[in-house]
C-alpha positions as CSV (number, residue, x, y, z in Angstrom):
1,X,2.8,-19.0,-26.6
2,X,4.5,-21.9,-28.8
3,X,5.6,-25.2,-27.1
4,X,9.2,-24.4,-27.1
5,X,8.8,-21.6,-24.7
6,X,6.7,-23.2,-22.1
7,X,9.7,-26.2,-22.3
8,X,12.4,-23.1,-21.5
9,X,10.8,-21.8,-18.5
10,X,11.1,-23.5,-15.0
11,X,7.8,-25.1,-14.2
12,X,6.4,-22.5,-11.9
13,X,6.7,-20.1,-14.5
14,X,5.4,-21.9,-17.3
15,X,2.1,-20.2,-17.6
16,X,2.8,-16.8,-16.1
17,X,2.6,-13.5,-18.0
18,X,4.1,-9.9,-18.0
19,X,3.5,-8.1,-14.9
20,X,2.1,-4.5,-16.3
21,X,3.6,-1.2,-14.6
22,X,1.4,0.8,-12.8
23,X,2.3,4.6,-11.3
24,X,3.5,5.8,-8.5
25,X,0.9,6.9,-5.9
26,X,3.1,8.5,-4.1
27,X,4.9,12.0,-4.7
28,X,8.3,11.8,-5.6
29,X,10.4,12.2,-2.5
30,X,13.9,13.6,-1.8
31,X,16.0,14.2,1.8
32,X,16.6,17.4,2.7
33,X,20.2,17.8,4.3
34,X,19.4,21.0,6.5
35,X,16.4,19.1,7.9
36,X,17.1,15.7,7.5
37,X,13.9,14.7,6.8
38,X,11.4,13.8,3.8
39,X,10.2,16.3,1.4
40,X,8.1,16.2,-1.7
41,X,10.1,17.1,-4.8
42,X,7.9,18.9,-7.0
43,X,7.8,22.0,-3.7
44,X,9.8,21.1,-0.8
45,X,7.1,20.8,1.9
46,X,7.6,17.7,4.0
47,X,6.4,14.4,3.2
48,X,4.7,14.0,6.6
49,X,1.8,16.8,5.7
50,X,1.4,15.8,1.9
51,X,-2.4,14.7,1.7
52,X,-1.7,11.5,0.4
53,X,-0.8,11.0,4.2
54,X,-4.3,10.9,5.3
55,X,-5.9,7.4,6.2
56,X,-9.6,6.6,7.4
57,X,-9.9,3.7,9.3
58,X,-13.0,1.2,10.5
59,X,-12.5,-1.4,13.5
60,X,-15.5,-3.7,14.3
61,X,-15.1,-6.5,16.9
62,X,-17.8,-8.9,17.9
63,X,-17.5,-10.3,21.3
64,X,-19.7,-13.4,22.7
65,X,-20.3,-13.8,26.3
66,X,-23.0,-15.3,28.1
67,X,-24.7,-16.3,24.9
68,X,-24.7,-12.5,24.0
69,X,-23.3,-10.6,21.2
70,X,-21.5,-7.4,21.9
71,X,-20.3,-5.1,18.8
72,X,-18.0,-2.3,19.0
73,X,-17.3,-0.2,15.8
74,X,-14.2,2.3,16.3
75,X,-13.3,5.2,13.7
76,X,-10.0,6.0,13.3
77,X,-9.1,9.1,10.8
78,X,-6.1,10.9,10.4
C-alpha cells in the first residue's frame, strides 16, 4: 500500500484490508406458496428438519452463598 492510498481513505479505514468471502453454511432456502413455510432448495423438505438445525448446548452457573459454592451444569440438545 503506497502513501497516496492511505491519504484517500477516511481515517478509520486507513489500514483495513479486503474482507475474504466465506460460504454459505446454510442450505439454500426457498418459500413454498402451498405451505407457506421454508424449504431447502436442492429437495423440498422443510427447513425446520434440515440437520443443520440441530444445536448442543452447555449451561454452567456458579452460585455463592454462605461462603459456599454451588455448581449447576445443564445440557441442552436439540
Amino acid at each position: 500500500m503506497n502513501a497516496s492510498q492511505v491519504i484517500d481513505r477516511p481515517f478509520g479505514l486507513a489500514r483495513a484490508i479486503p474482507v475474504r468471502p466465506v460460504s454459505d453454511p446454510y442450505p439454500a432456502l426457498a418459500l413454498c406458496p402451498e405451505r407457506q413455510i421454508s424449504v431447502t432448495v436442492a429437495d423440498g423438505q422443510p427447513f425446520i428438519y434440515a440437520p443443520s438445525m440441530a444445536s448442543q448446548l452447555t449451561t454452567t452457573a456458579q452460585t455463592t452463598e454462605d461462603s459456599q459454592l454451588d455448581e449447576e451444569t445443564e445440557n441442552d440438545t436439540d
